[in-house]
TIZA-999589 format. One line per field, with one value per residue (C-alpha): residue number from 1; residue in three letters; x, y, z. Coordinates in steps of 0.5 Angstrom, whole numbers. Example, Ala and Ser with C-alpha at 12.3 -4.5 7.8 and 13.67 -1.06 7.14 Angstrom:
# residues 2
k 1|2
r Ala|Ser
X 25|27
Y -9|-2
Z 16|14
This chain:
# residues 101
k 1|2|3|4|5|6|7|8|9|10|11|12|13|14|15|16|17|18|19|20|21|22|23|24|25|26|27|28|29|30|31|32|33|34|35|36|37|38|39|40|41|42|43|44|45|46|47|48|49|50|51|52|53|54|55|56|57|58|59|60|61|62|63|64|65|66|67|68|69|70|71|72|73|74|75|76|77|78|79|80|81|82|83|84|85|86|87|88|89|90|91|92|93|94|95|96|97|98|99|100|101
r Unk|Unk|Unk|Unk|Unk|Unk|Unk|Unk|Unk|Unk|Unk|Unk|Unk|Unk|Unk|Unk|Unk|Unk|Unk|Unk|Unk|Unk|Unk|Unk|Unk|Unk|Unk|Unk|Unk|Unk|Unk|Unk|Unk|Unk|Unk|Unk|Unk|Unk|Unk|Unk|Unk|Unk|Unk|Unk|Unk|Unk|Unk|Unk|Unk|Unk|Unk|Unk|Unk|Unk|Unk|Unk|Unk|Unk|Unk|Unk|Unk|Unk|Unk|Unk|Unk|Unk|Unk|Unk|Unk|Unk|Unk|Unk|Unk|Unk|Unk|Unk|Unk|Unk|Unk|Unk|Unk|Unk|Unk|Unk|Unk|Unk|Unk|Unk|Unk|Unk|Unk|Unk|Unk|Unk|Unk|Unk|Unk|Unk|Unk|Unk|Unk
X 31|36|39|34|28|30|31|24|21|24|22|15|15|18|11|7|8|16|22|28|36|39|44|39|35|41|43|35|36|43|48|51|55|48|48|50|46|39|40|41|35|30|32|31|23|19|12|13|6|7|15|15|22|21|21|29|33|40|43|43|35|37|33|36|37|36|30|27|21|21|26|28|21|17|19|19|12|11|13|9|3|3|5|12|15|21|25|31|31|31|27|28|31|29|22|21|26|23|25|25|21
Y -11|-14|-10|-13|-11|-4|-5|-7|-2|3|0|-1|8|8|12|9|12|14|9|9|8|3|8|12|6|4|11|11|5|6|5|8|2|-3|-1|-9|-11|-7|-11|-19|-17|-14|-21|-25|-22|-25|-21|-18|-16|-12|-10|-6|-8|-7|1|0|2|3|9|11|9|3|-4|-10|-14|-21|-18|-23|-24|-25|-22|-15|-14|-16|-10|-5|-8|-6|0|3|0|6|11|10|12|6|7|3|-1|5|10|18|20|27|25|20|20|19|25|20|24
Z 35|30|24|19|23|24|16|15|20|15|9|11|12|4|2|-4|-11|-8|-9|-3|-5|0|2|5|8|12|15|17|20|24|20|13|12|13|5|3|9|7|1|4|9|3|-1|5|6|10|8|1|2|8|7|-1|-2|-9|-8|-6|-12|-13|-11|-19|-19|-23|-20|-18|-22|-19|-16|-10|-13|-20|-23|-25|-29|-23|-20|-26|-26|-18|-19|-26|-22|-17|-21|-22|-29|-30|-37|-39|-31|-27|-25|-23|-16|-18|-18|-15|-9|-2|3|8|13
């Protein structure tokens, strides 16, 4: 599997309702430097609907604020839709965070 596919089988396991940092995504992947790779392999989706990349925030909560497809608004609006409270471009990690099981 190439570092991307093994980025997508993890972000594809991210549940609904619960976000994932990109530090967290790479170690789960195989490697904790990956952070930077986990964010070139969500913008480069090749199946927005089946890989949620839109549930990857920053280490802060914060959103990307190029968000691949369609721009920080766009995901804040992903978000919100299952249930995620999003306040000024991020959300709560205490809440939200996802135990990566």
């Amino acid at each position: 599997m190439t570092t991307f596919e093994l980025i997508y089988e993890v972000v594809k396991k991210i549940p609904r309702g619960k976000v994932a940092t990109y530090g967290q995504i790479a170690r789960l992947a195989g490697n904790e430097k990956w952070s930077r790779a986990v964010g070139y392999a969500l913008h480069a989706n090749p199946d927005p609907d089946g890989i949620p990349c839109f549930r990857v925030v920053n280490r802060f909560g914060k959103l990307a604020p190029a968000f691949a497809f369609g721009g920080i608004n766009v995901q804040a609006e992903l978000l919100r839709a299952e249930g995620i409270e999003v306040k000024d471009n991020a959300v709560d990690l205490e809440k939200y965070l996802w135990n990566g099981l």
